[in-house]
C-alpha positions as CSV (number, residue, x, y, z in Angstrom):
1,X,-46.0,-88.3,-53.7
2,X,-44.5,-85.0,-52.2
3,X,-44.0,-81.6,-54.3
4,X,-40.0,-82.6,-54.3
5,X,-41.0,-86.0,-55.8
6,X,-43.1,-84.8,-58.3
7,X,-41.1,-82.1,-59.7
8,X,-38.4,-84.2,-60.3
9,X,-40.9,-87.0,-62.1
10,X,-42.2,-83.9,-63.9
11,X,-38.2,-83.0,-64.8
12,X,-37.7,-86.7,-66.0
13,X,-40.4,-86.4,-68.5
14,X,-39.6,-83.0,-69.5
15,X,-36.0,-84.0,-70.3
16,X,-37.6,-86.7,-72.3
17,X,-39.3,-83.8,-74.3
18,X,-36.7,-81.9,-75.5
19,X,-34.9,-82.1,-78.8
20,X,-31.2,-83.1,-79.1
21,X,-28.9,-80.5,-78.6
22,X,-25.4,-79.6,-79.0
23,X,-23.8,-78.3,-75.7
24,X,-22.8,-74.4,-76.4
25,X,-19.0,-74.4,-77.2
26,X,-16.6,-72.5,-79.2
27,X,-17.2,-75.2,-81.9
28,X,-20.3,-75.0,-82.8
29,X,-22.3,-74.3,-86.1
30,X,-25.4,-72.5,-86.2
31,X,-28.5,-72.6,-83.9
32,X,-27.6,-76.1,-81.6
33,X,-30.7,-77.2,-82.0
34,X,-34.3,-77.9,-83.4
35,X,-37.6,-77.7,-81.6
36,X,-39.5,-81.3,-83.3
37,X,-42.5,-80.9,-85.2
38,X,-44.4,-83.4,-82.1
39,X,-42.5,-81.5,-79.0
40,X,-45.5,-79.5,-77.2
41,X,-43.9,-75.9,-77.4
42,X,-44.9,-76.2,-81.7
43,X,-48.3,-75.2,-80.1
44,X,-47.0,-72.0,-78.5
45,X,-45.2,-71.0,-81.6
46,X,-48.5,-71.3,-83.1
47,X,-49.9,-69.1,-80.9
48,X,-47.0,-66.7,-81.1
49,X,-47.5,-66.6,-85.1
50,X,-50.9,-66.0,-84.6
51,X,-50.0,-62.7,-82.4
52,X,-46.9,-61.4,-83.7
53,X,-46.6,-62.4,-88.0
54,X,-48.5,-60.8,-90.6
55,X,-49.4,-63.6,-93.6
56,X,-46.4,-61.4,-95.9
57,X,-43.9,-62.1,-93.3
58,X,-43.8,-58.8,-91.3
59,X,-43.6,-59.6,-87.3
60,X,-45.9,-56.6,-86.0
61,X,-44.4,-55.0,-82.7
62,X,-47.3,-53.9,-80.6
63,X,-45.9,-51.7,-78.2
64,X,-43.9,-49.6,-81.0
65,X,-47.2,-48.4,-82.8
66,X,-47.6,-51.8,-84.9
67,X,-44.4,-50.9,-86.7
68,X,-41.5,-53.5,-87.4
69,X,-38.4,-53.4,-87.3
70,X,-34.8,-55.3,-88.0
71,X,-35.0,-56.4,-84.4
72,X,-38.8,-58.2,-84.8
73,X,-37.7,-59.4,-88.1
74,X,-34.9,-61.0,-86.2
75,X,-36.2,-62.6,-83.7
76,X,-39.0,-64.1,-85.7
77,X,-36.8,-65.2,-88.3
78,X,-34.5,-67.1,-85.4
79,X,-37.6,-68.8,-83.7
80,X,-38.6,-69.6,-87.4
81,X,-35.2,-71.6,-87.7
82,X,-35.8,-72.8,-83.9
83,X,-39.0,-74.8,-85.1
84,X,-38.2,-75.4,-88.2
85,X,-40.4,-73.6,-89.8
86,X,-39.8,-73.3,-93.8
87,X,-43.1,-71.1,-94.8
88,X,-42.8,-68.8,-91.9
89,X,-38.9,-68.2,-91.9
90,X,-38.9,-67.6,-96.2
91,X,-42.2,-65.4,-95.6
92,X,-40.2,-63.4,-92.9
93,X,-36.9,-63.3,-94.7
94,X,-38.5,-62.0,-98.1
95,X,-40.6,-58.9,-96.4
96,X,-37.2,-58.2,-94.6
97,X,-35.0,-58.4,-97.7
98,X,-37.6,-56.3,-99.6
99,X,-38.6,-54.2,-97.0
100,X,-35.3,-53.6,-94.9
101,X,-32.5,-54.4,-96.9
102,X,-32.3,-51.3,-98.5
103,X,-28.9,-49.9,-97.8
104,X,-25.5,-49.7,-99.5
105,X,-24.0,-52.4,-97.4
106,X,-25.7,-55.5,-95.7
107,X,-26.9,-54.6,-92.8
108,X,-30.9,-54.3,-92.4
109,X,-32.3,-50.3,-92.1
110,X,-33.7,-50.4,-88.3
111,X,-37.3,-49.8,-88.5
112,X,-40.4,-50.3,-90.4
113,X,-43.7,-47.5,-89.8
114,X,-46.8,-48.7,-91.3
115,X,-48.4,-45.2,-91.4
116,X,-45.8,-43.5,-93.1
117,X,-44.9,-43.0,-96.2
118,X,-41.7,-43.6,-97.2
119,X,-42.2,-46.4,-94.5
120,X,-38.1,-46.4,-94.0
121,X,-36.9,-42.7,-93.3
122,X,-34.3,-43.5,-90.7
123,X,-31.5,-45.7,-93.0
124,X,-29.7,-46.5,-89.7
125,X,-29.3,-49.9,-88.6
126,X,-29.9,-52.1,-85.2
127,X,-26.6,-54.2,-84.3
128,X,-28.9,-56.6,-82.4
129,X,-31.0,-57.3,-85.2
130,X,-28.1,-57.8,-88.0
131,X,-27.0,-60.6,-85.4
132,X,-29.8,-62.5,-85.1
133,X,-31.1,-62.4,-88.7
134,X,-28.0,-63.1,-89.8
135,X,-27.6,-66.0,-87.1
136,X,-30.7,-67.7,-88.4
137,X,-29.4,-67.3,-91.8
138,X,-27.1,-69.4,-90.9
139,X,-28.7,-72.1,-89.3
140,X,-31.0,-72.5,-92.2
141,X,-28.1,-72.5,-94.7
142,X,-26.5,-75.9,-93.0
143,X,-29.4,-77.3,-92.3
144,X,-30.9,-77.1,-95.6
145,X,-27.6,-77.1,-97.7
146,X,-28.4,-73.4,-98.8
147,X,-25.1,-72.1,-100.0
148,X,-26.9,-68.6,-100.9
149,X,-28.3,-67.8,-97.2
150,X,-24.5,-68.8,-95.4
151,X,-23.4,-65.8,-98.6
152,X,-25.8,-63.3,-96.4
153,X,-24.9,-64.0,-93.4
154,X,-21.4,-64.0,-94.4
155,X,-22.2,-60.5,-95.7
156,X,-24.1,-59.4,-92.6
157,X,-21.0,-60.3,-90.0
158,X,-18.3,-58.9,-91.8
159,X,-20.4,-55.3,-92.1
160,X,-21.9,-55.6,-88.7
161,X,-17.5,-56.4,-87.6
162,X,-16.8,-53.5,-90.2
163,X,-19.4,-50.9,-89.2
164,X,-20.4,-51.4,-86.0
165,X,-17.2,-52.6,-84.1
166,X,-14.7,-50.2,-82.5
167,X,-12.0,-50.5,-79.9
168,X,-12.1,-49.9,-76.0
169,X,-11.0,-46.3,-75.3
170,X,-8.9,-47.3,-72.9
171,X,-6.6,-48.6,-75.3
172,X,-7.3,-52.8,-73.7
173,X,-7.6,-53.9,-77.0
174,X,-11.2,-55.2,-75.8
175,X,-13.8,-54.5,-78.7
176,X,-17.2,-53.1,-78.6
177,X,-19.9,-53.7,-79.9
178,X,-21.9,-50.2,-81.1
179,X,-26.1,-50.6,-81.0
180,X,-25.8,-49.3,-84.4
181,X,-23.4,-47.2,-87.5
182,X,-24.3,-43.9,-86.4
183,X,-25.3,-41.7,-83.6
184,X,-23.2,-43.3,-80.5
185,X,-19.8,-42.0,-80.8
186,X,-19.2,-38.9,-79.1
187,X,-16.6,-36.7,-77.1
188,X,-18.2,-37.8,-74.2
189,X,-17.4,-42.1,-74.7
190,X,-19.0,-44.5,-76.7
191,X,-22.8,-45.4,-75.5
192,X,-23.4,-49.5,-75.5
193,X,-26.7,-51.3,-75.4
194,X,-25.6,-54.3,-73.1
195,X,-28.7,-56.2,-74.6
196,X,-27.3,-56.1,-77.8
197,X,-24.7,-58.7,-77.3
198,X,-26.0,-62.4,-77.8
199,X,-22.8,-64.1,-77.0
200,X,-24.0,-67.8,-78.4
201,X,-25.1,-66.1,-82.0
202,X,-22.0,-64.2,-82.0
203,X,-19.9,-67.6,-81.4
204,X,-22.2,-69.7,-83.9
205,X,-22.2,-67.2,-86.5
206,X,-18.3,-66.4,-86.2
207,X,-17.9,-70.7,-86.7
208,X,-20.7,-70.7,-89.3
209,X,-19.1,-67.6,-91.8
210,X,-15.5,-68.0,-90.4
211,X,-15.5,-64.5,-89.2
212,X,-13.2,-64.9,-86.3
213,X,-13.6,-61.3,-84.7
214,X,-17.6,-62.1,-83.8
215,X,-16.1,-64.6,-81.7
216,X,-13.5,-61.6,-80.1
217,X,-16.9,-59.7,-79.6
218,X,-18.1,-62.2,-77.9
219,X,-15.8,-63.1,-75.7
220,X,-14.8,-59.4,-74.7
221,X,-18.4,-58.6,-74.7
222,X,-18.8,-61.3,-71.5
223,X,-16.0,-59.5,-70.1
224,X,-17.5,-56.3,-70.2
225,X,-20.8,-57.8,-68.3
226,X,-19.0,-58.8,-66.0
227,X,-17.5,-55.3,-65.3
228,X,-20.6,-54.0,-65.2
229,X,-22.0,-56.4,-63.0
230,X,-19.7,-55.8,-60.6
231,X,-21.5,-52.4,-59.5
232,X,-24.9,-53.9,-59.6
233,X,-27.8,-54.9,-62.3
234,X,-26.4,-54.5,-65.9
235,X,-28.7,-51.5,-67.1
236,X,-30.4,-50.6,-70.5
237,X,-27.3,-48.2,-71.4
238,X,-24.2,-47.3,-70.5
239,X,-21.5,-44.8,-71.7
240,X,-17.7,-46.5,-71.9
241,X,-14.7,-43.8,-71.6
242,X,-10.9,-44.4,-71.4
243,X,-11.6,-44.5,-67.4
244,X,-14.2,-46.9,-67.3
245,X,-18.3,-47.0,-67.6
246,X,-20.8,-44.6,-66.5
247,X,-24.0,-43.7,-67.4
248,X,-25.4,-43.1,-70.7
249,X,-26.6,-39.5,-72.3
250,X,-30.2,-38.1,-70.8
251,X,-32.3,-39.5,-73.5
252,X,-31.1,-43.5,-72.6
253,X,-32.1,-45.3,-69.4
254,X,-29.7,-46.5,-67.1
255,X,-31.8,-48.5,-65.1
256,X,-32.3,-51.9,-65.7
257,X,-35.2,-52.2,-67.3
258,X,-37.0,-53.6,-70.8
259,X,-33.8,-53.4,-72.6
260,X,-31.7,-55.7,-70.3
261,X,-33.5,-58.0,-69.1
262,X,-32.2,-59.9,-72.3
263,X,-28.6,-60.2,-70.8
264,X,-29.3,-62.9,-68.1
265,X,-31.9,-64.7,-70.5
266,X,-29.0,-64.1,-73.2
267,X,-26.1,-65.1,-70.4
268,X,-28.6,-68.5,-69.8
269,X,-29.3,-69.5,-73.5
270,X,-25.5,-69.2,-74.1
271,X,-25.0,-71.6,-71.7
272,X,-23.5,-69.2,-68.6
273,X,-25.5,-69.3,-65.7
274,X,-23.1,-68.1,-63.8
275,X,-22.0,-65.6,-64.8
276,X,-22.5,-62.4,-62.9
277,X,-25.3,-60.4,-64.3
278,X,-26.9,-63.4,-63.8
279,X,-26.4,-63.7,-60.4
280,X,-27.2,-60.0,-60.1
281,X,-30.8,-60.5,-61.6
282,X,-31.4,-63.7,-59.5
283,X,-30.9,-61.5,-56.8
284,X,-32.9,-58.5,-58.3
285,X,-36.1,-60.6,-58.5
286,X,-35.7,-63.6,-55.8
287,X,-38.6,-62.0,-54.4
288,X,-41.1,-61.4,-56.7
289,X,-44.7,-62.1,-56.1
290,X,-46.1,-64.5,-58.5
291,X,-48.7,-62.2,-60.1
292,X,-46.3,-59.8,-61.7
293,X,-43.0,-59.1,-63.0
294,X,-40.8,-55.9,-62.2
295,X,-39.6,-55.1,-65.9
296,X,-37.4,-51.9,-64.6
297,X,-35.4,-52.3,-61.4
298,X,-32.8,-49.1,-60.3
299,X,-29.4,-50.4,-61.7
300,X,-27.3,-50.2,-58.3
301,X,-30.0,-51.1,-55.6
302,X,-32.5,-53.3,-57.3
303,X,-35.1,-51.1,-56.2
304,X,-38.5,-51.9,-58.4
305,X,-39.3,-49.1,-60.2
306,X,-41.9,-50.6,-62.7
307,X,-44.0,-53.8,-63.0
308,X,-46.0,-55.9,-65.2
309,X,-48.5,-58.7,-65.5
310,X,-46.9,-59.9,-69.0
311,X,-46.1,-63.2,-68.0
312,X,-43.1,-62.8,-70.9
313,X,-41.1,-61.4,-67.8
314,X,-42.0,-63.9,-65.1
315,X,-41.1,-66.4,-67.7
316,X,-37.1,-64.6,-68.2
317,X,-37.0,-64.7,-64.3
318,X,-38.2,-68.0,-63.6
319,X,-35.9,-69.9,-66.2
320,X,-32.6,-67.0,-65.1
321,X,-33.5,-68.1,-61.1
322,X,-33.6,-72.0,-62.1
323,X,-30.9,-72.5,-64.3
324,X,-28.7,-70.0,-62.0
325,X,-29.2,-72.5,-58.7
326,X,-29.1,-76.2,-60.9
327,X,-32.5,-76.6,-58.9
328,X,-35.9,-78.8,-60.6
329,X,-38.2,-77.0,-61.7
330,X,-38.6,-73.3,-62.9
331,X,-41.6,-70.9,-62.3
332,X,-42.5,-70.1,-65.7
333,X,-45.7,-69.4,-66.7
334,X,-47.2,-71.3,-70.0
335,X,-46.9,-69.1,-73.2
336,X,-49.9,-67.1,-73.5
337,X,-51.1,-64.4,-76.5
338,X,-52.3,-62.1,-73.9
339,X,-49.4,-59.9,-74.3
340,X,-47.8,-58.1,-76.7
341,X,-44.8,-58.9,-79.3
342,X,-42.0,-58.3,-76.6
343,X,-42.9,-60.2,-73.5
344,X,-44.3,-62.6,-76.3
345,X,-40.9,-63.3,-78.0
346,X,-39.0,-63.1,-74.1
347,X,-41.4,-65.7,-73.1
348,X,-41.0,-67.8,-76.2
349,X,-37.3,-67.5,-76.1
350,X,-37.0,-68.4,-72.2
351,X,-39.1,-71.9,-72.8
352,X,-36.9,-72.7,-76.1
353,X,-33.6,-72.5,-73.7
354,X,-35.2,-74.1,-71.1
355,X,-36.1,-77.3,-73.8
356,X,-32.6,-77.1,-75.1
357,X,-30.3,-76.2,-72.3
358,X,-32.0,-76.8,-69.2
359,X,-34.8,-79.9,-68.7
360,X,-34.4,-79.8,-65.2
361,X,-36.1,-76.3,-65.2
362,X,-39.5,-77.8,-66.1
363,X,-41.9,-75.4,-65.8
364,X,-44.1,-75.6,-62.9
């Protein structure tokens, strides 16, 4: 049997693997679908538990000085509802709710510090991480018939719409998404985390709660990309003015680098592999060596500027590159605990999709 052959055998069993889903649409619920308690990736959730979530429910970030924050919360609360996990997902929700939900409105305060005391002494909020806890919320609350978790999320979107939702400048009537409440409106434009839009949650969650401007986000938020893409690798930040986009204040990166590499394997998990900041990233990292991952790339020439041997990052690129082409058979590395929280959750995220969305990107 030749390589070609076997990858497609190997696709064919995959595909047998992988859980029912519903295709990604403007009609559907909540998370698509459900990761079985027999399918082999419940082992690497295991192993991500085991790394990143502390027996009270708090998901420890280790390259942010084993702090946590609304964003880890998040994320581990949406894998939770991705396995199906009851115990972990109520242990994570109830240190969040106690722990983070501790301002006037519903939104989660941004960031946990272990070793300080008060451990919350920035109130500010991360738009990222209201989306995807509330997201999971919401899956949880139709699958389980849980009337009072679909009331929080409810809550959640129409504060995160409320709060952290403004108009273009340039008077479109596109909306934007803000990273957070306060601190990125200025004189000088509005300053956007690209990353920060998952256009699938946004969709789900605006069907779920019936909050019809999430779905605007969205959908002006893939418009957006694709401005940006248009110049080169979407990057970390970017300032938007009344004439367009540019780049962000000193203190934010516009390179591409840790932050967005979450729009292609956002884009891909959506169900858009071709869109262009996809195709931009494909490009980007087409020729990567197999033993490490360029996690920052200069935005307009894909220059590498940074690399690492997380294999979190190879696994982004691998499942971005396959599901891009329509090819058999991805290069992602198996899940592995010999990495921190980030690349951990990347990696974990990138073989969900793949096990949803795309089982002829078998990993190989």
């Amino acid at each position: 049997m030749n390589r070609r052959q076997f990858v497609a055998t190997m696709a064919a069993a995959c595909s047998a693997l992988t859980f029912a889903s519903k295709a990604w649409s403007q009609q559907a619920q909540s998370i698509a679908g459900v990761i079985p308690a027999d399918h082999p990736l419940q082992e690497s959730w295991r192993a991500w538990k085991a790394l990143c979530l502390t027996p009270e429910g708090r998901v420890i970030d280790g390259f942010q000085n084993a702090d946590s924050h609304s964003e880890s919360q998040s994320y581990g609360l949406t894998l939770a509802a991705v396995f199906d996990d009851r115990e972990a997902f109520e242990s994570i929700r109830v240190w969040t709710e106690e722990n983070l939900a501790i301002r006037d409105d519903a939104l989660l305060a941004w960031r946990w510090r272990h070793d300080q005391r008060p451990h919350v002494p920035d109130y500010n909020n991360a738009s990222d991480g209201d989306l995807f806890y509330a997201w999971a919320l919401a899956a949880m609350a139709e699958r389980y018939q849980r009337p009072a978790l679909l009331d929080r999320a409810r809550a959640i979107a129409q504060d995160l719409v409320r709060l952290c939702s403004v108009p273009h400048p340039n008077g479109s009537g596109l909306m934007l998404l803000l990273p957070a409440q306060q601190g990125f409106i200025s004189d000088e434009g509005l300053v956007i985390n690209p990353s920060y839009y998952m256009p699938r949650a946004m969709r789900e969650l605006a069907a779920a709660t019936g909050n019809a401007a999430l779905q605007r986000l969205a959908d002006d938020g893939v418009t957006l990309m694709g401005q940006i893409a248009e110049a080169g690798l979407v990057p970390d930040w970017v300032t938007i003015r009344a004439d367009g986009w540019g780049p962000p204040p000193e203190r934010f990166s516009f390179n591409a680098g840790y932050e967005a590499v979450r729009v292609p394997l956002f884009a891909v998990w959506s169900g858009t592999p071709d869109h262009l900041a996809v195709s931009r990233f494909v490009t980007a990292t087409e020729l990567e060596p197999a033993e490490d991952a360029t996690t920052i790339f200069e935005r307009a020439s894909g220059v590498s500027l940074e690399r690492s041997p997380h294999r979190g990052y190879q696994a982004v690129a691998g499942l971005v590159a396959c599901a891009a082409s329509g090819n058999v058979g991805a290069a992602m590395p198996a899940f592995t605990t010999e990495q921190p929280y980030y690349p951990a959750t990347l990696h974990l995220m990138a073989l969900v999709a793949q096990a949803e969305i795309y089982p002829q990107c078998v990993p190989i």
